[in-house]
C-alpha positions as CSV (number, residue, x, y, z in Angstrom):
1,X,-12.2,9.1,29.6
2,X,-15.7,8.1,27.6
3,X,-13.3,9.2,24.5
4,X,-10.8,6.7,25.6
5,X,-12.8,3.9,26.2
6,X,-14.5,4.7,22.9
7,X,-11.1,4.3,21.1
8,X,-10.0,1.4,23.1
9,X,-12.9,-0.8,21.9
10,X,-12.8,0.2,18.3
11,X,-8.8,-0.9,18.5
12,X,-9.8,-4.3,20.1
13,X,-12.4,-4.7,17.4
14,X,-10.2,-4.1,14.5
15,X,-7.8,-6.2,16.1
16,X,-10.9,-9.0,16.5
17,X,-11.7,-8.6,12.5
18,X,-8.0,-8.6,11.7
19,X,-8.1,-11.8,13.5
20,X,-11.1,-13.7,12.1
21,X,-10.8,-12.2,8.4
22,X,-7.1,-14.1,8.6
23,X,-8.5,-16.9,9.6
24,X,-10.7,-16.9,6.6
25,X,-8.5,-15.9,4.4
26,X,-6.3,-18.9,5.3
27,X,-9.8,-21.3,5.5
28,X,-11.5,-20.2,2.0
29,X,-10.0,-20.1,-1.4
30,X,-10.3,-22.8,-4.4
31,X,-9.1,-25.6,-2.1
32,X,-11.1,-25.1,1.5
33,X,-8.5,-26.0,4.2
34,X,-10.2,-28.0,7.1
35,X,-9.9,-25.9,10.3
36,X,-8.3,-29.0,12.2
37,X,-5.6,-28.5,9.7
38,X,-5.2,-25.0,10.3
39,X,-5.1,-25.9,13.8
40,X,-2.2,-28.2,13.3
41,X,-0.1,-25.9,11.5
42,X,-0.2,-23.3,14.1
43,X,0.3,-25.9,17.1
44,X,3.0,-27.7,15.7
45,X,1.0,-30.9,14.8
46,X,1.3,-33.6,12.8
47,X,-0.8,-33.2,9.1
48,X,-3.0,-35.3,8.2
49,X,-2.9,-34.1,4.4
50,X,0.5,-32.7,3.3
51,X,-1.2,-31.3,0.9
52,X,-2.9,-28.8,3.0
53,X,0.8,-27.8,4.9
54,X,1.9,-26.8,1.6
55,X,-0.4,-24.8,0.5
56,X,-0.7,-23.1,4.3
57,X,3.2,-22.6,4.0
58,X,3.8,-21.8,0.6
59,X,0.7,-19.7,-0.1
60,X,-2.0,-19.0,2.3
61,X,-0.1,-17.8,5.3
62,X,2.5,-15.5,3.0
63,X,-0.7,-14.0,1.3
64,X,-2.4,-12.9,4.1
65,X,1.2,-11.9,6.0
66,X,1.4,-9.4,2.2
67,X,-2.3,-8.3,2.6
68,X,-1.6,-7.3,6.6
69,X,2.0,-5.2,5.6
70,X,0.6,-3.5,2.2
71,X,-2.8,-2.8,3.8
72,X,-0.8,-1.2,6.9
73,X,1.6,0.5,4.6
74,X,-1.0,2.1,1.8
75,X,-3.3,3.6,4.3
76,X,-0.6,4.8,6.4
77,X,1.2,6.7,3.3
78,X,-1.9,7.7,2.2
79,X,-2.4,9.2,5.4
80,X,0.5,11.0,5.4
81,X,-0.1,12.5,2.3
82,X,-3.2,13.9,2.8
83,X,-1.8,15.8,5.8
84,X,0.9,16.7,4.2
85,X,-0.7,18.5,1.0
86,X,-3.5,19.5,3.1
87,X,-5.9,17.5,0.1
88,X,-8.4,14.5,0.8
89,X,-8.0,13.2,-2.2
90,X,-4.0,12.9,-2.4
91,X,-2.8,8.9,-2.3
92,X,0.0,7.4,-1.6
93,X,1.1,7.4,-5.3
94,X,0.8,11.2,-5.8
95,X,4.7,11.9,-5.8
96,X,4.7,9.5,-8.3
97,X,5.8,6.5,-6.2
98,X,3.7,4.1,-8.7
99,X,5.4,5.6,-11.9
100,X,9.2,4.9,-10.7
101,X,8.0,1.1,-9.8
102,X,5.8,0.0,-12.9
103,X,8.9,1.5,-15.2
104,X,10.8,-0.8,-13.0
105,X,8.9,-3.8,-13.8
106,X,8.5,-2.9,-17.4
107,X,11.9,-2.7,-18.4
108,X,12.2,-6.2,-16.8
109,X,9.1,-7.7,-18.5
110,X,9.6,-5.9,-21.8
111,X,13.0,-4.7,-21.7
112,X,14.6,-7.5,-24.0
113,X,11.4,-7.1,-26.8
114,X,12.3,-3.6,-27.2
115,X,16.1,-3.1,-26.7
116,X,17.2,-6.9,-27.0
117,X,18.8,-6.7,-23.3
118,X,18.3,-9.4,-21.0
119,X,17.0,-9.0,-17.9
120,X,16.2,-11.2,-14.2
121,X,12.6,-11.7,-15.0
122,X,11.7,-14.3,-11.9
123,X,9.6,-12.3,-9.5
124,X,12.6,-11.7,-7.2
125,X,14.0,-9.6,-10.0
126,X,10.4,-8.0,-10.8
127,X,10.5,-6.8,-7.2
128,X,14.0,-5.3,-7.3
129,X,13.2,-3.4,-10.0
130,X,10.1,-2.0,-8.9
131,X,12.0,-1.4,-5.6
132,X,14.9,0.8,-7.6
133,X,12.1,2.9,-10.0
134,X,10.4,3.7,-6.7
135,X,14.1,4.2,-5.3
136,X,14.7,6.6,-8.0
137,X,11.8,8.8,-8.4
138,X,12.1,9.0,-4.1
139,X,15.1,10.4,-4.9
140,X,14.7,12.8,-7.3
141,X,10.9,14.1,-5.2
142,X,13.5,14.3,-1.9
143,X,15.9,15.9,-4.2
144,X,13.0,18.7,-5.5
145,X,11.9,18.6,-1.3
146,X,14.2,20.2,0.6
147,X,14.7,23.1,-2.3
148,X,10.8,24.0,-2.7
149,X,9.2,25.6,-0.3
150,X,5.7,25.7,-1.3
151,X,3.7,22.6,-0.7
152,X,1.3,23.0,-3.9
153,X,4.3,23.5,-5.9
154,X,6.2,20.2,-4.8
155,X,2.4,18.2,-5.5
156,X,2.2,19.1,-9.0
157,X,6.0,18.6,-9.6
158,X,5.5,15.0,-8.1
159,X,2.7,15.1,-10.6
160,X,4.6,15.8,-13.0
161,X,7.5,13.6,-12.7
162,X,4.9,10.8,-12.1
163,X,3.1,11.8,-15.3
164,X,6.9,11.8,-17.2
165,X,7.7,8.3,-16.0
166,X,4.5,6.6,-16.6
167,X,4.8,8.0,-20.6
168,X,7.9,6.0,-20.7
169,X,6.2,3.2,-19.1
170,X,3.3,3.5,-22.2
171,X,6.3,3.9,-24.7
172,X,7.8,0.6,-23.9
173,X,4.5,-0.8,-23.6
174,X,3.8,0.1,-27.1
175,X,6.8,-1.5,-28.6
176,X,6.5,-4.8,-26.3
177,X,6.0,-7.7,-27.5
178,X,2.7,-9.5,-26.9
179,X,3.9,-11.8,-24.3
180,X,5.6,-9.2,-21.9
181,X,2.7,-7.1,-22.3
182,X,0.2,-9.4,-21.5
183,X,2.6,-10.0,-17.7
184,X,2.7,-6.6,-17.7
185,X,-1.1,-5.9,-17.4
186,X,-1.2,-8.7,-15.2
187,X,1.4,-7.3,-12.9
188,X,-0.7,-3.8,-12.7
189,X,-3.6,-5.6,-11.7
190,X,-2.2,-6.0,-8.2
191,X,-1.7,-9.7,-6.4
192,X,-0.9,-10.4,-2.8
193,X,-0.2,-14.1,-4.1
194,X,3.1,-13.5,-5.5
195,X,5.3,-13.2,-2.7
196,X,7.2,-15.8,-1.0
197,X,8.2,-17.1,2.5
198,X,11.6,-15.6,1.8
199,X,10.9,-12.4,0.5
200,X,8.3,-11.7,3.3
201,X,11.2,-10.8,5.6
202,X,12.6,-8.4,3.6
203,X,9.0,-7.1,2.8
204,X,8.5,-6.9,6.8
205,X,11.4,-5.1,7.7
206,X,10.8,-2.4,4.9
207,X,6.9,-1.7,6.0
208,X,8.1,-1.9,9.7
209,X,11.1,0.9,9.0
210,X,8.3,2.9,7.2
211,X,6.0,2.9,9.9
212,X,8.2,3.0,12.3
213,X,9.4,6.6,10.7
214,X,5.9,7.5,10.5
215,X,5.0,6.9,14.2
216,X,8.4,8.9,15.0
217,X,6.7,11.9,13.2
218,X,3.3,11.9,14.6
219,X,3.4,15.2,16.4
220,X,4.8,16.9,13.1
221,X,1.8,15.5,11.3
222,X,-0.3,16.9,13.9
223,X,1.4,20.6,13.4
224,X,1.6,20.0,9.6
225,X,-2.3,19.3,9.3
226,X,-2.7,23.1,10.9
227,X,-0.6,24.7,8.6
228,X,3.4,25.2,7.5
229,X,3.3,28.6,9.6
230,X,2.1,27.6,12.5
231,X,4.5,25.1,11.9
232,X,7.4,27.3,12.2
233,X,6.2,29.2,15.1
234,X,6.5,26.0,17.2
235,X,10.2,25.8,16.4
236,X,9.7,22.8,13.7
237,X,12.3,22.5,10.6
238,X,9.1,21.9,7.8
239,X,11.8,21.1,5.3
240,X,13.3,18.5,7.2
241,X,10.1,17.0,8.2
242,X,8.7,16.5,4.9
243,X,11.6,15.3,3.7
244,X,11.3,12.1,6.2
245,X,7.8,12.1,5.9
246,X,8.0,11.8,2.3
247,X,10.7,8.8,2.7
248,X,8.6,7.1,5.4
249,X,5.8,7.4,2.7
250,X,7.8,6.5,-0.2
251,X,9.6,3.5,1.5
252,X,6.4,2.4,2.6
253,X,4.3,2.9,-1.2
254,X,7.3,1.6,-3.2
255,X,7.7,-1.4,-1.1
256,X,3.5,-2.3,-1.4
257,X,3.7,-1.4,-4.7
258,X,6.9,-3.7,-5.4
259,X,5.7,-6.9,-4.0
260,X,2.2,-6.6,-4.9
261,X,1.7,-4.4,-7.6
262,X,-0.2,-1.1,-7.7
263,X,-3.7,-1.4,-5.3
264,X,-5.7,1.4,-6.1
265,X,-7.6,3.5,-3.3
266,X,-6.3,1.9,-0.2
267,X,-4.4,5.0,0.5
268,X,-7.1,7.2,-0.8
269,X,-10.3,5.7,1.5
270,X,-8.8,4.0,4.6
271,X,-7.7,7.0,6.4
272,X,-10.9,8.8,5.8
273,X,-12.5,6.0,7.4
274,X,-10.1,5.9,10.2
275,X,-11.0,9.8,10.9
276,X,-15.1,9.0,10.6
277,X,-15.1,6.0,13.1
278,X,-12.6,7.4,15.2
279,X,-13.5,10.8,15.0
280,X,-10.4,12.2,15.2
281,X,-7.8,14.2,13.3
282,X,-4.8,13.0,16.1
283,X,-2.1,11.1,14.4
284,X,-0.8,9.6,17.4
285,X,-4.8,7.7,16.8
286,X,-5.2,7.9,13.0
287,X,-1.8,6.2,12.4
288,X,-2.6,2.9,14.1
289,X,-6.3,3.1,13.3
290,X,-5.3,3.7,9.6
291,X,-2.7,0.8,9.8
292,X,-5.3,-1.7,11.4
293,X,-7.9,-1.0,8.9
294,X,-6.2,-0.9,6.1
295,X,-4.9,-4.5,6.8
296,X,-8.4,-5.7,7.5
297,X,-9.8,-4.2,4.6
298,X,-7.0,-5.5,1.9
299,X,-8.0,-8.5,3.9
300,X,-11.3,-8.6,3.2
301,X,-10.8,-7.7,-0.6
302,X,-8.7,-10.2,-0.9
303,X,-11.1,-12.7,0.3
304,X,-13.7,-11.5,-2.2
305,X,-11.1,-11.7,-5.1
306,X,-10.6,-15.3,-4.2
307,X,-14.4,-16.1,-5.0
308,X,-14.2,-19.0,-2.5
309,X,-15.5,-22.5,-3.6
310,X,-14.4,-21.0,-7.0
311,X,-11.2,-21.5,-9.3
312,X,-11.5,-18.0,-10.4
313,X,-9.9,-15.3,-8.9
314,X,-10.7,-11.4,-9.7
315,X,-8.0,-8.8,-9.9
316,X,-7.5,-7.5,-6.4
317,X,-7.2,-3.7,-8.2
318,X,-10.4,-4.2,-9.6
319,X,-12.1,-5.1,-6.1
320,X,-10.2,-2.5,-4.0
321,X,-11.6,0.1,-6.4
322,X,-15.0,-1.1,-6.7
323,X,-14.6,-0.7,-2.3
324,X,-12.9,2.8,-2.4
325,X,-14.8,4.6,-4.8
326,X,-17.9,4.9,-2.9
327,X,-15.9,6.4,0.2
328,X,-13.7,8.6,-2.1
329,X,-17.2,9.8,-3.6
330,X,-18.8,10.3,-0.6
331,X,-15.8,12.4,0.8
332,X,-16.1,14.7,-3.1
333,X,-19.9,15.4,-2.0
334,X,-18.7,16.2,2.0
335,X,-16.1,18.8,1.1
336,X,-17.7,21.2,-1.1
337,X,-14.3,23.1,-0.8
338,X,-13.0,20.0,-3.0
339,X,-15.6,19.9,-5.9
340,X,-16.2,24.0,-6.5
């Protein structure tokens, strides 16, 4: 019951600081919104400033709706991965989720530089074709899944085909012209800004499928983290549960990665954390837990990137790794297993 209790409070408090840091992420930024405004918007009220309605509309509340679903939908894949392979350093990019979506966006952004083809090249069609690459290497891992039965053998294979798809990516960056290369590294640099009231439904009901499958599959993670032969003496199919594992984690990678670009070591750190606060390796815990902190803590980079008070903003990649890498290094010095 103490365990319980323990667990119930540590929800309500991430709940609390999911709360408060989206109240400051919708306050702070290079034009401070007065909280009587904010108050307005959410009651209904009449504005004072239309100026401040359009920016809550049109950019503050979409960002920090992105940095809630790709927080939630990194650390959960991320999550699932390490289970999974068994490896606390595996991401939610290891099956080369990442690859299929920046080849995506590069054909679009460079595509007519290097084969004179025209392409959509408003961020709707930037998203689309991240969400086919990432389509299209899911496909291909699920196609390798349910043939290989070795777990090691299917992570370097996702390597691999991550490692193929990212050389085309470099090829067509070399031949780009200046222009498109320049959106291109941009783009890779991650943004939760980018997304718009209408794409945020589609976005939602994506990470919501995603996590949804994930939740479904929380005893088979549970079995899974033991071992694939105790697996199968309980009865479960361990083909047929990676396979939707690995499109619960895909769906849920490729969509982040789509709509906000690639955000380094969300996936890697966030469930780590979840395990040390919670102290736990139950999914039917570390799902949630990782879903709620990974929302606060894209939250709270986000915030940071923003340099309130400031008309510069940093690239979110850049702060999310300069968050993670101290938790992925502290987890390298924990498991000696990993490092000799």
């Amino acid at each position: 019951m103490q365990g319980k209790t323990r667990n119930a409070i540590l929800f309500v408090s991430l709940i609390v600081l999911l709360v408060l840091l989206s109240l400051l992420s919708i306050l702070l930024g290079s034009v401070s919104i007065p909280l009587a405004d904010v108050k307005a918007y959410f009651a209904g009220s009449a504005f004072t400033d239309e100026t401040n309605l359009a920016i809550l509309q049109n950019f503050r509340m979409p960002k920090v709706v992105s940095a809630i679903l790709a927080g939630s939908a990194l650390a959960v894949s991320g999550l699932q991965m390490q289970t999974v392979f068994r490896n606390p350093l595996a991401g939610p990019y290891v099956l080369g989720i990442s690859s299929g979506a920046s080849l995506g966006v590069a054909l679009v952004l460079m595509g007519s530089s290097v084969f004179g083809l025209s392409f959509w090249g408003s961020q709707i069609g930037i998203v689309v074709a991240a969400l086919i690459g990432s389509l299209l290497v899911l496909m291909l891992i699920l196609s390798v899944a349910v043939r290989v039965r070795d777990i090691m053998t299917l992570l370097i294979l996702g390597m691999m085909f991550g490692t193929a798809v990212s050389a085309i990516t470099s090829l067509l960056q070399y031949f780009g012209s200046e222009t498109s290369l320049k959106n291109f590294v941009i783009w890779t640099m991650g943004s939760l800004g980018g997304v718009g009231r209408q794409q945020l439904w589609l976005y939602a009901a994506l990470v919501i499928v995603g996590l949804t499958l994930a939740w479904t599959y929380v005893r088979p993670l549970n079995v899974l983290a033991i071992g694939d032969s105790y697996a199968r003496s309980l009865g479960f199919n361990v083909k047929r549960t990676r396979f939707l594992i690995f499109l619960s984690t895909s769906l849920l990678a490729g969509t982040a990665t789509a709509f906000n670009g690639p955000i380094a070591f969300i996936g890697i750190a966030v469930p780590h954390l979840a395990r040390m606060v919670f102290r736990t390796s139950n999914h039917a815990i570390l799902v949630p837990a990782s879903a709620l902190a990974g929302a606060v803590i894209l939250l709270l980079c986000d915030i940071i990137a923003q340099l309130p008070g400031s008309a510069t903003v940093l690239p979110l990649n850049s702060v999310a790794s300069l968050m993670g890498i101290p938790v992925v290094v502290y987890i390298i010095l924990k498991n000696k297993r990993v490092v000799s």
